[in-house]
N, C-alpha and C positions, 0 to 999 in steps of 0.2 A: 466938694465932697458930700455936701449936704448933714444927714444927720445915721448916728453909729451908734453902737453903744459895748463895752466890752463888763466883763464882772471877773471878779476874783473872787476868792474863798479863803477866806482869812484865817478860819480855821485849820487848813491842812495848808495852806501856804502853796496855793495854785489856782489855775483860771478854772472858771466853773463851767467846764463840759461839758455838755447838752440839760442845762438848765433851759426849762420851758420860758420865753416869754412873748407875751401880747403885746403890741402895739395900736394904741387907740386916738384915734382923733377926736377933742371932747369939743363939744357945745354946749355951755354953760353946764348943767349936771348932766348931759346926756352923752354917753361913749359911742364911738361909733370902732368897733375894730377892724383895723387895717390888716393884721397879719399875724400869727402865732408862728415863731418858730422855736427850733434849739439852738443854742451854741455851739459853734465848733470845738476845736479841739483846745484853741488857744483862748476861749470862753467869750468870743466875739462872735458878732452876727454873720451868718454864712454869706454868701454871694452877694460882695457888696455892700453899699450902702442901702438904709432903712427907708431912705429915700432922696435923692438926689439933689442938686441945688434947682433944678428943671420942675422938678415935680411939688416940692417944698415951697409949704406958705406959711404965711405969718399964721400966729397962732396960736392952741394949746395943746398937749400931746399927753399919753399919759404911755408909759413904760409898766407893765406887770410884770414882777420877776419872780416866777414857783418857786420859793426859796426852801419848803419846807420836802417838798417834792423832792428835790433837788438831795438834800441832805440823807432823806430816809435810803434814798437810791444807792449813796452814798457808803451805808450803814448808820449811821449816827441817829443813835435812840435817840427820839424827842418824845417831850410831854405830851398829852392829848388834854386839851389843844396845845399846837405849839406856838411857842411865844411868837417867834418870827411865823405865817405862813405865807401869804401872798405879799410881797411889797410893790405897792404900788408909788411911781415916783411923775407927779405931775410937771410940767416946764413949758415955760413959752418959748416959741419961734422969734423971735421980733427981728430979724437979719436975713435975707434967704439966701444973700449970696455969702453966706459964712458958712464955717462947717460947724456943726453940733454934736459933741461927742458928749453922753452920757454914760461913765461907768460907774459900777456899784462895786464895793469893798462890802464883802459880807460874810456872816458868821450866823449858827442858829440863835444866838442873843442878840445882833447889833446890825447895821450897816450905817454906811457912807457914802454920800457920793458928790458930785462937782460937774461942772461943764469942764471937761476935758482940751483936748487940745488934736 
């Protein structure tokens, strides 16, 4: 399956719908981005996997999630600045033939998140 990632919106209690995110392959402090997209409907990555077990290497990755984007779209008055706006969520690879699911649990205060299943 390789690696995924799905978000929810813990505020309104639903998956977060075309929430913008980056995906970065890092080298030590340098990013290198692989791909920007949106969420689907079900607040998962559209077409597939982020990258497959074929394509997927050991390593470090970094997940950016427009959280603050995401909300104002929404309606939800936030601060200037706001407390949450880009989370970024760094993880290693170290398994290639496993699957990597990283989802986020999130609110304009707070998030969560876990290697998934």
């Amino acid at each position: 399956m390789g690696l995924s990632t799905h978000v929810l919106d813990t505020m309104h209690g639903t998956p977060a719908a075309g929430m913008q995110v980056s995906l970065y392959e890092m080298h030590g402090d340098q990013a290198r981005l692989v791909k920007r997209f949106r969420l689907n409907d079900d607040g998962r990555n559209p077409d597939g996997p982020l990258y497959d077990n074929a394509s997927l290497r050991v390593g470090t990755y970094r997940l950016s999630f427009d959280v603050a984007e995401y909300f104002r779209a929404r309606g939800v008055a936030l601060p200037q600045p706001p407390f949450l706006d880009v989370v970024p969520l760094d993880f290693g690879i170290a398994h290639t033939d496993q699957h990597y699911h990283v989802p986020l649990l999130v609110s304009p205060w707070s998030f969560s998140t876990y290697r998934g299943s």
